[in-house]
Structure formats: C-alpha cells, structure tokens
C-alpha positions in Angstrom: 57.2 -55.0 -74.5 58.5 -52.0 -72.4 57.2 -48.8 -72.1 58.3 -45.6 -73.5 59.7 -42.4 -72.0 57.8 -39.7 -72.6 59.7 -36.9 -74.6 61.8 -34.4 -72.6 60.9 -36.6 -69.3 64.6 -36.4 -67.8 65.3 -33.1 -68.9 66.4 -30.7 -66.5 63.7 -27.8 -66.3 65.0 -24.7 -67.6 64.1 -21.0 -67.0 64.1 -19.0 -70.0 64.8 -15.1 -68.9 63.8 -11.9 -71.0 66.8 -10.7 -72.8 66.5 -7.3 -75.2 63.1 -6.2 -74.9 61.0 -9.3 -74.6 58.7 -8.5 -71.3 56.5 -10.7 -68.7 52.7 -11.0 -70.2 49.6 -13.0 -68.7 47.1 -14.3 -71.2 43.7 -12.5 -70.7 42.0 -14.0 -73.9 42.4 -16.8 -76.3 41.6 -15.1 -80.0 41.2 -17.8 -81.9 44.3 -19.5 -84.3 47.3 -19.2 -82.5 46.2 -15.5 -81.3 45.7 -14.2 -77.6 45.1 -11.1 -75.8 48.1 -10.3 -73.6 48.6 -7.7 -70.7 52.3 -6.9 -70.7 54.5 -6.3 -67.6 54.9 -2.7 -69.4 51.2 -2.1 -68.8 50.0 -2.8 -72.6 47.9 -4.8 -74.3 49.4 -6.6 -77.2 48.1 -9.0 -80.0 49.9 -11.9 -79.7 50.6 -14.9 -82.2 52.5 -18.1 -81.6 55.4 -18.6 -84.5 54.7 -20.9 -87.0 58.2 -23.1 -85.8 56.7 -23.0 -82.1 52.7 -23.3 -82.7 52.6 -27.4 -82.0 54.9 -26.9 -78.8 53.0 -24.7 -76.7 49.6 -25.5 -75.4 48.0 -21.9 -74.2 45.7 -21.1 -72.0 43.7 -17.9 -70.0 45.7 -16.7 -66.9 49.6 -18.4 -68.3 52.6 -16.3 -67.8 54.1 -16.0 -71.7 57.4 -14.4 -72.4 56.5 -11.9 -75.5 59.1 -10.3 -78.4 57.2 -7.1 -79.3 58.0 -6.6 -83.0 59.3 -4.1 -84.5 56.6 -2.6 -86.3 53.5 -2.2 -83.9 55.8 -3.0 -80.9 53.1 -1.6 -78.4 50.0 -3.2 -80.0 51.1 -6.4 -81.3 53.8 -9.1 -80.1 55.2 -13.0 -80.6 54.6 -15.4 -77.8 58.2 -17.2 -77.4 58.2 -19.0 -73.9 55.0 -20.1 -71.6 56.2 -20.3 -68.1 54.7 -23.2 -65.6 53.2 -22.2 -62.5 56.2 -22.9 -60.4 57.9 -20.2 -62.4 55.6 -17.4 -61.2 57.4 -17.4 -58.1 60.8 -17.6 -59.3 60.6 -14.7 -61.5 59.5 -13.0 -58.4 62.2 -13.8 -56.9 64.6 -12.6 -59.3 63.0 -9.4 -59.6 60.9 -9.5 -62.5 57.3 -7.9 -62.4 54.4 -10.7 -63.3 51.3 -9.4 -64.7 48.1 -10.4 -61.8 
C-alpha cells in the first residue's frame, strides 16, 4: 500500500503573464456561481465569470490576484477570470513591472 502523489505535486510553478489585453484584477466580492466583483489594474470594475472549461480548477476567494480577458462586448463592465495568481506571485509581478490592484 503506498501513497499517492498529489496531482501537479512535482510540477514546476509557472507564471502566467498578460498577453493582448488581459490586465491585473483583485477580487473584491464573491457574487455567487462562478461570478466576482473585480477591480482591474485599468481602474474598472468588471463582472467577472470563471469559464465553464476552468470552473473546477480554480478555487476563488476575496482579496486574490486574477488575471482577467475583458470581452469584447462589455469590455469595461464585464470580464473572464483566466489565471489566479498565489501570494508569492504578488511580488513578482511587481518586480517585473506590472501594477497589482491593493
């Protein structure tokens, strides 16, 4: 009987970047079914829903640091969450030169 790994345990950690025009958000408030308040790194507020192919990977809270993909329609009101940073990536993105939402 041996124990199991969990998944992704050796993985190297990897720091997804905004390409296009995804920006920087922090969650202010958890909406309800995959839906959260975000303020932007652009100074808006956007509506944000997880993807249906990404809703049972992320786990989100109040106060994360989420990547968001404005659509197209709506792009300054409403947005998809694509990455959530950990807290040891606040400070990296910093450090690149990419503004984090307080």
């Amino acid at each position: 009987m041996g124990f199991r790994k969990k998944p992704g345990a050796n993985e190297p950690h990897i720091l997804v970047l905004p390409r296009d025009n995804e920006v920087i958000g922090v969650v202010t408030k958890a909406s309800g079914a995959a839906h959260f308040i975000v303020f932007c790194s652009d100074k808006k507020e956007r509506t944000c829903s997880i993807p249906g192919r990404l809703k049972r990977r992320f786990w989100i809270k109040e106060n994360d640091i989420v990547l968001v993909k404005p659509w197209v329609v709506q792009s300054d009101e409403r947005g998809d969450i694509v990455w959530r940073y950990s807290i040891m990536d606040k400070a990296t993105l910093k450090s690149k030169g990419y503004e984090v939402p307080a």
